[in-house]
N, CA and C atoms as a LAMMPS dump frame, in Angstrom:
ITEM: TIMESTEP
0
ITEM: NUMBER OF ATOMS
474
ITEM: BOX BOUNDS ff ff ff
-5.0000000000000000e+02 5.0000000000000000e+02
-5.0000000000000000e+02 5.0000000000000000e+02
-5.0000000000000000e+02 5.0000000000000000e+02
ITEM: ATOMS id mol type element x y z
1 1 1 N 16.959 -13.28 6.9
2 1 2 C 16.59 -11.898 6.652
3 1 3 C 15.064 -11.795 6.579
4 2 1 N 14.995 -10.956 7.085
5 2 2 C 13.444 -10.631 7.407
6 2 3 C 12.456 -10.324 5.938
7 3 1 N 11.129 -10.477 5.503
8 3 2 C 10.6 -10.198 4.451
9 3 3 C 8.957 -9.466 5.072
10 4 1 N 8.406 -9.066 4.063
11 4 2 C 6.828 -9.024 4.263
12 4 3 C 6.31 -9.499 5.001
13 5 1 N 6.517 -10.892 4.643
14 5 2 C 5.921 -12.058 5.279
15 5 3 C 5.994 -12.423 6.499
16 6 1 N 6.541 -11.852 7.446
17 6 2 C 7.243 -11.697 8.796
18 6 3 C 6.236 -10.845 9.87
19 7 1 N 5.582 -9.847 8.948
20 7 2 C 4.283 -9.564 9.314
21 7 3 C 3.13 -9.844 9.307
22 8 1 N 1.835 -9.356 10.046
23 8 2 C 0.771 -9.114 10.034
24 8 3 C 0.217 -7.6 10.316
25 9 1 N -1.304 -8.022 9.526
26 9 2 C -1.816 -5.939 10.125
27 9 3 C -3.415 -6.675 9.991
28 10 1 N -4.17 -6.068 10.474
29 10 2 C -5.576 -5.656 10.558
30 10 3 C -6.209 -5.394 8.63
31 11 1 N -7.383 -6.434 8.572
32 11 2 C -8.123 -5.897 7.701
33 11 3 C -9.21 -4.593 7.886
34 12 1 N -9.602 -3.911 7.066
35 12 2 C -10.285 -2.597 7.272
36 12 3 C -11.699 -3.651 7.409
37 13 1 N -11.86 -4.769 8.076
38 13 2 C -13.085 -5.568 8.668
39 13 3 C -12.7 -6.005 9.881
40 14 1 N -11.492 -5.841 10.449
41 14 2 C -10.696 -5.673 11.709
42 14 3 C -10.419 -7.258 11.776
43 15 1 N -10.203 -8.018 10.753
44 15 2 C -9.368 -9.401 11.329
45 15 3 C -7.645 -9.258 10.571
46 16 1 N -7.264 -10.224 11.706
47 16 2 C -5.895 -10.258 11.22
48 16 3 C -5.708 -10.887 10.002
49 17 1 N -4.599 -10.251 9.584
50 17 2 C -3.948 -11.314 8.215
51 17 3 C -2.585 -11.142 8.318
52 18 1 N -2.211 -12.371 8.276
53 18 2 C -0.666 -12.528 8.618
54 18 3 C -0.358 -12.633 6.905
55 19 1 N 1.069 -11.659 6.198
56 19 2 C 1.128 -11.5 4.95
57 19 3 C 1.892 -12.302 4.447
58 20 1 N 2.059 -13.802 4.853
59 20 2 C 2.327 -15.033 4.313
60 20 3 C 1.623 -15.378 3.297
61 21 1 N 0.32 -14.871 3.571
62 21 2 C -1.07 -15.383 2.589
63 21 3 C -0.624 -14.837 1.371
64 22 1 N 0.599 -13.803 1.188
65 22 2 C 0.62 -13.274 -0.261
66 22 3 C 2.279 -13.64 -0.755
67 23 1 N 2.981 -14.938 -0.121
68 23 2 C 3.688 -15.429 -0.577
69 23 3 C 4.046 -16.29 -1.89
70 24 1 N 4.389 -15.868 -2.952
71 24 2 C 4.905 -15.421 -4.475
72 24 3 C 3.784 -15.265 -5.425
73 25 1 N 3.216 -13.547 -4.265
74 25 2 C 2.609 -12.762 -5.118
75 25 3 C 3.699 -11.911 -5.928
76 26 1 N 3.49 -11.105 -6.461
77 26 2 C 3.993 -9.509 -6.287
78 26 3 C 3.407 -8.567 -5.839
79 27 1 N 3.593 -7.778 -4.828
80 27 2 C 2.919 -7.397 -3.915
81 27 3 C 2.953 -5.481 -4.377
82 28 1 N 1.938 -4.71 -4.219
83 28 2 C 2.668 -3.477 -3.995
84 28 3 C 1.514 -2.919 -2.739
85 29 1 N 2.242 -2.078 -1.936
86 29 2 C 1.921 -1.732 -0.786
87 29 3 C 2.54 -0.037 -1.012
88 30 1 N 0.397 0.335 -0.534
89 30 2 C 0.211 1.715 -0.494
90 30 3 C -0.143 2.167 0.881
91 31 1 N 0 3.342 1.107
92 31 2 C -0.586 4.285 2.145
93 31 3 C -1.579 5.177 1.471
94 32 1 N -2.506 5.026 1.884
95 32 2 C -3.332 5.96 1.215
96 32 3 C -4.644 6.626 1.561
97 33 1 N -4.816 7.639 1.484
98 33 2 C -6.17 8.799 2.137
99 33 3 C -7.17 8.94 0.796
100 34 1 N -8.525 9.379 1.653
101 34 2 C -9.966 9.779 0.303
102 34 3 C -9.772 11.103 0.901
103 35 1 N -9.169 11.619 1.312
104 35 2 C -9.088 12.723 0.853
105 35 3 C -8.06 13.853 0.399
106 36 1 N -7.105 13.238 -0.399
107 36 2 C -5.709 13.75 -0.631
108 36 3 C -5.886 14.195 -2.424
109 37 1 N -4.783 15.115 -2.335
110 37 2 C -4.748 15.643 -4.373
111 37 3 C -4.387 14.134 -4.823
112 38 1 N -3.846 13.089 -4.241
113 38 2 C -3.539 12.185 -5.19
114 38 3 C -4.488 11.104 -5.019
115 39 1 N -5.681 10.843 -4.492
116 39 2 C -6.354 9.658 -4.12
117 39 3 C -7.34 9.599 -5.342
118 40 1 N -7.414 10.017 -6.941
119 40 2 C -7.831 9.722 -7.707
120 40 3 C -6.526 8.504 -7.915
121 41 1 N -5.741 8.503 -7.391
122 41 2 C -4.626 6.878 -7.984
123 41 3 C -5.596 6.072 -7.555
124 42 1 N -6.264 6.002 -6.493
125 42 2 C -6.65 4.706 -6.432
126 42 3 C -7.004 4.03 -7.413
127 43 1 N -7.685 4.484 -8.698
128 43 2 C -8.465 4.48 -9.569
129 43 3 C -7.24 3.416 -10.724
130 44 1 N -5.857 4.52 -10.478
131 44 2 C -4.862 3.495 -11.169
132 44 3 C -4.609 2.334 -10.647
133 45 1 N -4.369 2.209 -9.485
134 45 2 C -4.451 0.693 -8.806
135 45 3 C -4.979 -0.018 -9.139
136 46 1 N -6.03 0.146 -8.804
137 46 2 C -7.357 -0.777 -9.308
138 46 3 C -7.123 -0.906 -10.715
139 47 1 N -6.679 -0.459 -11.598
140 47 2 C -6.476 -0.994 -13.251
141 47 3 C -5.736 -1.83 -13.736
142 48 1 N -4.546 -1.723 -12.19
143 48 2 C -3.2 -2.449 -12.489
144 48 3 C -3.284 -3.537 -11.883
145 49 1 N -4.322 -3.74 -10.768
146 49 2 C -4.811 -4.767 -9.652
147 49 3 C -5.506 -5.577 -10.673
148 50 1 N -6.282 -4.954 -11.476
149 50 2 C -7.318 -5.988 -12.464
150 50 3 C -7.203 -6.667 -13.621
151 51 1 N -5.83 -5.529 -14.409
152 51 2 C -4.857 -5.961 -15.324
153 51 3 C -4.017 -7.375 -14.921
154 52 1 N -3.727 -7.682 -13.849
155 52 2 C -2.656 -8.518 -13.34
156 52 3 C -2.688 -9.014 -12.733
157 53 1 N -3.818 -9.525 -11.774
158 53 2 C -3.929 -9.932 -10.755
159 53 3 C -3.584 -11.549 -10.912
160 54 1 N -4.329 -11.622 -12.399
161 54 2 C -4.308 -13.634 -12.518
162 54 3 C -3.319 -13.888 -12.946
163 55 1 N -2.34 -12.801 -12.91
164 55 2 C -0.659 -13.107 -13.037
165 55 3 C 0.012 -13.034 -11.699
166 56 1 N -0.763 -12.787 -10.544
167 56 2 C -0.128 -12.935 -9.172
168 56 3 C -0.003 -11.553 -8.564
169 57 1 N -0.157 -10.221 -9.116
170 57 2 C -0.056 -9.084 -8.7
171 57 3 C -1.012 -8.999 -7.587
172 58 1 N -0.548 -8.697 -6.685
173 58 2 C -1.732 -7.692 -5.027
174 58 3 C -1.249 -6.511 -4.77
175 59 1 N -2.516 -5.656 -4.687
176 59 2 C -2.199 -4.216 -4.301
177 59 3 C -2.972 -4.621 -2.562
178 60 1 N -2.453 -3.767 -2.032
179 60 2 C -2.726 -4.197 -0.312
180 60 3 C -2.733 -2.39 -0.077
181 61 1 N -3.836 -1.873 0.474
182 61 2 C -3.905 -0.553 0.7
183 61 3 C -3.886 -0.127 2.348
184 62 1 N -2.947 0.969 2.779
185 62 2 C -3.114 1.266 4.163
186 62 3 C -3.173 2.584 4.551
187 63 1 N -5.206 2.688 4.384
188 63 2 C -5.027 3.969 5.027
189 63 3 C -4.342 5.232 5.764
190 64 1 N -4.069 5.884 6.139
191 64 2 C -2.699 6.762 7.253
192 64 3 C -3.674 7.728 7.078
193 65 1 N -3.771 8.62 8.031
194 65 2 C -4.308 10.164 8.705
195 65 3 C -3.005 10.981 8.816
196 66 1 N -2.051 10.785 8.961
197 66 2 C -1.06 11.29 9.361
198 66 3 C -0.22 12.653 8.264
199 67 1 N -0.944 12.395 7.213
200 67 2 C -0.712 14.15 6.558
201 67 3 C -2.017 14.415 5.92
202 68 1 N -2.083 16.549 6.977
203 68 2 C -3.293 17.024 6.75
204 68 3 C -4.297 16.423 6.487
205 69 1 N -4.8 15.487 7.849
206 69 2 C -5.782 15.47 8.278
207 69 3 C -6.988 14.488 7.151
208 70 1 N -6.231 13.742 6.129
209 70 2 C -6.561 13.056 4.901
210 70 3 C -7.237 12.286 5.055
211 71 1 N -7.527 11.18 5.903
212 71 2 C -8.402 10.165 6.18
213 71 3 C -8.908 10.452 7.557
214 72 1 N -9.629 11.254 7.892
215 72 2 C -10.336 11.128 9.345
216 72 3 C -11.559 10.806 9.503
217 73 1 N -11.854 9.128 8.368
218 73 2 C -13.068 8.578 8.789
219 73 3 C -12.454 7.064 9.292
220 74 1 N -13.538 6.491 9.716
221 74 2 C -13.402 5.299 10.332
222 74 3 C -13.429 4.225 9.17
223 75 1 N -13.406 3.002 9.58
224 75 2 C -13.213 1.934 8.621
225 75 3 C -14.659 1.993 7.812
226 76 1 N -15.57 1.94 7.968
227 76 2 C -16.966 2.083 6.86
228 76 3 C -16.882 3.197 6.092
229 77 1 N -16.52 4.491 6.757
230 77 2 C -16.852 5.182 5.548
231 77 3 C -15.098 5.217 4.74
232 78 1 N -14.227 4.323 5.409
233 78 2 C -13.104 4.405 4.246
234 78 3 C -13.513 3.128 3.145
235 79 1 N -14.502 2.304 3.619
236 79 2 C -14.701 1.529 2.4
237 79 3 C -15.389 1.843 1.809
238 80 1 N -16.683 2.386 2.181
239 80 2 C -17.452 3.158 1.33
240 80 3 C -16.523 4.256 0.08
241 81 1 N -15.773 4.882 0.864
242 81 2 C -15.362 5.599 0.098
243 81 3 C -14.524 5.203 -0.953
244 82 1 N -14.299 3.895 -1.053
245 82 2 C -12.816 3.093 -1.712
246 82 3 C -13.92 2.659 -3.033
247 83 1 N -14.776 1.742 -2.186
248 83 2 C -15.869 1.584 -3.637
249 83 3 C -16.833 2.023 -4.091
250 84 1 N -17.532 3.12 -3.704
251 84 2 C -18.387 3.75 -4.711
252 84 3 C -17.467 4.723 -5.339
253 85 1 N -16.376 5.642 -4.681
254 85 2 C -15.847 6.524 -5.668
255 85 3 C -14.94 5.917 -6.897
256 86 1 N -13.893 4.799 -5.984
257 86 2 C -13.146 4.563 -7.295
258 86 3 C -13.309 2.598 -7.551
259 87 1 N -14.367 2.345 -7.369
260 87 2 C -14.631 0.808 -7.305
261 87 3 C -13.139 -0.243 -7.066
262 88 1 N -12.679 0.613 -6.102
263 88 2 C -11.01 -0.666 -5.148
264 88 3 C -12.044 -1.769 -5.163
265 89 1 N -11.364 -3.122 -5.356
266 89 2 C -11.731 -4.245 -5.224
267 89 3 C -10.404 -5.229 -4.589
268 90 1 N -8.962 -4.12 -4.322
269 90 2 C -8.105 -4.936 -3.54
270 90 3 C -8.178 -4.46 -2.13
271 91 1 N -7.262 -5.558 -1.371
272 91 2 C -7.306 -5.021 -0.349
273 91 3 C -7.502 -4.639 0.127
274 92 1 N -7.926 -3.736 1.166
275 92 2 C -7.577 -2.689 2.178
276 92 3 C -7.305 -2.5 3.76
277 93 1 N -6.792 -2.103 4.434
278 93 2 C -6.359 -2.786 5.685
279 93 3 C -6.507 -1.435 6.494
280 94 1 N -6.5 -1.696 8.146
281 94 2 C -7.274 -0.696 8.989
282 94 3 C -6.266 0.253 8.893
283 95 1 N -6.679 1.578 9.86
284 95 2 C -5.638 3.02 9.473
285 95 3 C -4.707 2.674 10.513
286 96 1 N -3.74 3.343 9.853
287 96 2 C -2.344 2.929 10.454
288 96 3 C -1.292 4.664 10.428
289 97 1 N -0.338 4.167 11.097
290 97 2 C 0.823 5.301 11.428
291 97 3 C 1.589 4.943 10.553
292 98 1 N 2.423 5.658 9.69
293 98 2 C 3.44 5.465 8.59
294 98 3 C 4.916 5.879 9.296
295 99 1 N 4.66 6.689 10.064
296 99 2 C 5.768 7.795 10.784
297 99 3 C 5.403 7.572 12.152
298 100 1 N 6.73 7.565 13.319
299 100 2 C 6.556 7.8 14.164
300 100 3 C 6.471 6.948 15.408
301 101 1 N 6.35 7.158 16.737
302 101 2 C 6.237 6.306 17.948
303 101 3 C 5.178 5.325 17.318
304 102 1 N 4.086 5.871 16.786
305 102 2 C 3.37 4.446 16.82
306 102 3 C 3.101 3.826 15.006
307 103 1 N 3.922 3.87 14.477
308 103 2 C 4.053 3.394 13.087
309 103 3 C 3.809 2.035 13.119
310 104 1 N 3.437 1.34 12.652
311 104 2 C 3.037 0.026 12.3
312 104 3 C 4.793 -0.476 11.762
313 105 1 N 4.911 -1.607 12.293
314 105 2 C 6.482 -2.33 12.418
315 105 3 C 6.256 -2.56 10.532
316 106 1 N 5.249 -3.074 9.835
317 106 2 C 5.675 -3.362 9.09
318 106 3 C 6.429 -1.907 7.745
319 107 1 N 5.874 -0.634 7.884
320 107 2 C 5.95 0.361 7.55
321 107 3 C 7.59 0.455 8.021
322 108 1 N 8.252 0.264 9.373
323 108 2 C 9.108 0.328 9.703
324 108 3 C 10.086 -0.678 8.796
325 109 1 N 9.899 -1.784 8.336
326 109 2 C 10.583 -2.667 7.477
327 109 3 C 10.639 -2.047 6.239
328 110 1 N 9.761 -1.78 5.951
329 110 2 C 10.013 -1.016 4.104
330 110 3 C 10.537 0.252 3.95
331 111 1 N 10.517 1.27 5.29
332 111 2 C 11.338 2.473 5.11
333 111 3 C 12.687 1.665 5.182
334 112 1 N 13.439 0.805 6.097
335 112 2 C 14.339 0.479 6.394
336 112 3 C 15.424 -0.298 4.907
337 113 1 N 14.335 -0.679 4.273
338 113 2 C 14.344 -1.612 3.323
339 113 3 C 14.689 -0.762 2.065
340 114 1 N 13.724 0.097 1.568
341 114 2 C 13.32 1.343 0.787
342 114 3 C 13.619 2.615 0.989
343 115 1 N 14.804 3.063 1.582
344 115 2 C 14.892 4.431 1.955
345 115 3 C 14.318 5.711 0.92
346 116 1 N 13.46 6.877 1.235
347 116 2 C 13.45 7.574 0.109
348 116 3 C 14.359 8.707 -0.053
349 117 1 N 14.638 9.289 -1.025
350 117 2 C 15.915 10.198 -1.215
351 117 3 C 16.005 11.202 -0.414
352 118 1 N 14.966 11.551 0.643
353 118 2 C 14.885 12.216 1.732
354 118 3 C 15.114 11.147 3.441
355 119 1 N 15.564 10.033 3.176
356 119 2 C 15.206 9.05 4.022
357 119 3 C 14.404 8.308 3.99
358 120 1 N 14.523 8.139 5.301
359 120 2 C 13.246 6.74 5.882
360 120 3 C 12.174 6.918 6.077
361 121 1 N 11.486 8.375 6.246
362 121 2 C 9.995 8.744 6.39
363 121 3 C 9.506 8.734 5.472
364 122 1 N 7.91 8.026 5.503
365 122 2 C 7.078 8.427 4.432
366 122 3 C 6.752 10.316 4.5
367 123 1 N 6.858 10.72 3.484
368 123 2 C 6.882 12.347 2.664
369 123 3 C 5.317 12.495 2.89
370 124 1 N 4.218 11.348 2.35
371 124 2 C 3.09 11.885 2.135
372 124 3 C 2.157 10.731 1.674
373 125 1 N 0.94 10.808 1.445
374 125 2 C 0.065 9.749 1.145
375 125 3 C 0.329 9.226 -0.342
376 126 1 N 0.129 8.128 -0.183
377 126 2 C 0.563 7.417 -1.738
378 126 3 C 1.556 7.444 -2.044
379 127 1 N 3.064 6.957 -0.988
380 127 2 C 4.6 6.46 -1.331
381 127 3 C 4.162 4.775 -1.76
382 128 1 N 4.181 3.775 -2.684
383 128 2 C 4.243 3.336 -2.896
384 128 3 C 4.982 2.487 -2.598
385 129 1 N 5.017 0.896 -2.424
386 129 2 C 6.426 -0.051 -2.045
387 129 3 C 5.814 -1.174 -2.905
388 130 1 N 6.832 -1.532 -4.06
389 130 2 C 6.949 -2.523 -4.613
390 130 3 C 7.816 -3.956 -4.302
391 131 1 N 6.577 -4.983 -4.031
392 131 2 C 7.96 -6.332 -3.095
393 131 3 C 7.56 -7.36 -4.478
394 132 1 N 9.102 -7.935 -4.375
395 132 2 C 8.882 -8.949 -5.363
396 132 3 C 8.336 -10.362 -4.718
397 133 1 N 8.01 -11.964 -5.586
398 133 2 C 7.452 -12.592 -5.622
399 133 3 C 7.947 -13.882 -3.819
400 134 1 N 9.456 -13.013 -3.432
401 134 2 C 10.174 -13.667 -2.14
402 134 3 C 9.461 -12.369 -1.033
403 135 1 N 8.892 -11.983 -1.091
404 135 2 C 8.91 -10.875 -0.073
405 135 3 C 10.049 -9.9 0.064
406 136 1 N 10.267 -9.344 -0.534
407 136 2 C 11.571 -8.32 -0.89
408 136 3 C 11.12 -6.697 -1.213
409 137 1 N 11.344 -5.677 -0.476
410 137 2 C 10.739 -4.501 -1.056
411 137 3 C 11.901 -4.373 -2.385
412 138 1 N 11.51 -4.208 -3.144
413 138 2 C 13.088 -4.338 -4.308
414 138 3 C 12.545 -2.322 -5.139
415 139 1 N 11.604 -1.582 -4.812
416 139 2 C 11.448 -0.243 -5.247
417 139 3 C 10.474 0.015 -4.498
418 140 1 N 10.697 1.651 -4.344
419 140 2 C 9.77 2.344 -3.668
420 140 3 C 9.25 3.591 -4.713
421 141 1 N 7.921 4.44 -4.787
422 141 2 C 7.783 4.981 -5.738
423 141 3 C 6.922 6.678 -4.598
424 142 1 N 7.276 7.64 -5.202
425 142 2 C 7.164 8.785 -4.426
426 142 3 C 5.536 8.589 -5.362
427 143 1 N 5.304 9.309 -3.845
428 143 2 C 3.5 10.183 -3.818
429 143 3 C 3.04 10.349 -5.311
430 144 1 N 4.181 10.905 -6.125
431 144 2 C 3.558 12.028 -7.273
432 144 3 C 3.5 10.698 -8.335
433 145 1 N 4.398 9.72 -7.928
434 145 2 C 4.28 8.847 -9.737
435 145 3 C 2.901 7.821 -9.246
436 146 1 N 2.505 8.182 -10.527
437 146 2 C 1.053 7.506 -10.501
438 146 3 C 1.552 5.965 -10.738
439 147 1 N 0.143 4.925 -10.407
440 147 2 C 0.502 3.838 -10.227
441 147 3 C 1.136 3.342 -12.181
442 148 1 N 0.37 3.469 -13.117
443 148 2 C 0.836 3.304 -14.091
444 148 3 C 2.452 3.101 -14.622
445 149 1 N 3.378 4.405 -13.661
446 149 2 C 4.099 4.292 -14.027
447 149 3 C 5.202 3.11 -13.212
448 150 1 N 4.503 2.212 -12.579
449 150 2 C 5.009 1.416 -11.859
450 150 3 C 4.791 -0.511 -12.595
451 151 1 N 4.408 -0.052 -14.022
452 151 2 C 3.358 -1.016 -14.726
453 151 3 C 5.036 -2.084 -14.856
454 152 1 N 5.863 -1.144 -15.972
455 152 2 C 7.265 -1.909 -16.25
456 152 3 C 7.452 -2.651 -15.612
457 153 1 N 7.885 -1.818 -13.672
458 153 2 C 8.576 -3.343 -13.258
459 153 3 C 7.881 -3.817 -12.131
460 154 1 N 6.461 -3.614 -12.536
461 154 2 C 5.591 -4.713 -11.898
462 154 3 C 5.344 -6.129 -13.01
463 155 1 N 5.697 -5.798 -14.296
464 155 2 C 6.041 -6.871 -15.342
465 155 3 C 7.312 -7.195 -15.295
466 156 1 N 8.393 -7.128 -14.887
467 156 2 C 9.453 -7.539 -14.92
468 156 3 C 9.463 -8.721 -13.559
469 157 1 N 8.562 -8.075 -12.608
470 157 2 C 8.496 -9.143 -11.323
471 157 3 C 7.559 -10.257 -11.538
472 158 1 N 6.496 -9.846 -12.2
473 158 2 C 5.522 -10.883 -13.041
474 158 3 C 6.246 -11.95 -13.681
């Protein structure tokens, strides 16, 4: 059965990383825009990324353009924008399709994996996917719940 780890994607410095490298992390995997009502989360990430990290936690971030027009800068000014506004110090990986003919396969594994109560499409920027320490999406978390509230059973996978 297929896991995370089965993939690769582009760093937002444009090299590959095959996501073996985060084999028995706990992983959570975002989509996410600087310019959306919810991209002050980043800010939670980063608390929960820094809280936990030397317990094995990775937040892995993936830009998307794909609702209203949210990220329509290029890779510099999405890092720029990642660390002077909310000082991200995880991840971040190049812009990608969440939805659609050209969705990134691995996006295609975690809807498949993670259905949301509307289906398999990501709804909007900042659906969240929580994988445990085997590569497993084991929860998915809608746009609106901030990362905090994802603290529980990112300690239960810890």
């Amino acid at each position: 059965m297929k896991t995370i780890y089965d993939y690769k994607a582009k760093s937002l410095q444009g090299k590959e990383v095959a996501l073996d490298e985060f084999k028995g992390k706990v992983v959570v995997i975002v989509n996410t825009a600087s310019k959306c009502g919810f991209t002050p989360q980043y800010a939670g990430l980063e608390q929960l990324y820094e809280k936990y990290k030397d317990q094995g936690l990775v937040v892995l971030g993936f830009p998307c353009n794909q609702f209203g027009n949210q990220e329509p800068g290029g890779a510099k000014d999405i890092q720029e924008g990642c660390l002077v506004n909310y000082g991200v110090s995880f991840r971040m990986f190049e812009k990608i399709d969440v939805n659609g003919d050209q969705e990134h396969p691995l996006y295609t594994f975690l809807k498949a994996r993670q259905p949301g109560i509307l289906g398999r499409k990501i709804k909007w920027n900042f659906t969240k996917f929580l994988i445990d320490r085997q590569g497993n999406p084991v929860k998915r978390f809608a746009p609106i719940s901030k990362p905090e509230k994802m603290e529980k059973d990112i300690l239960k996978l810890l």
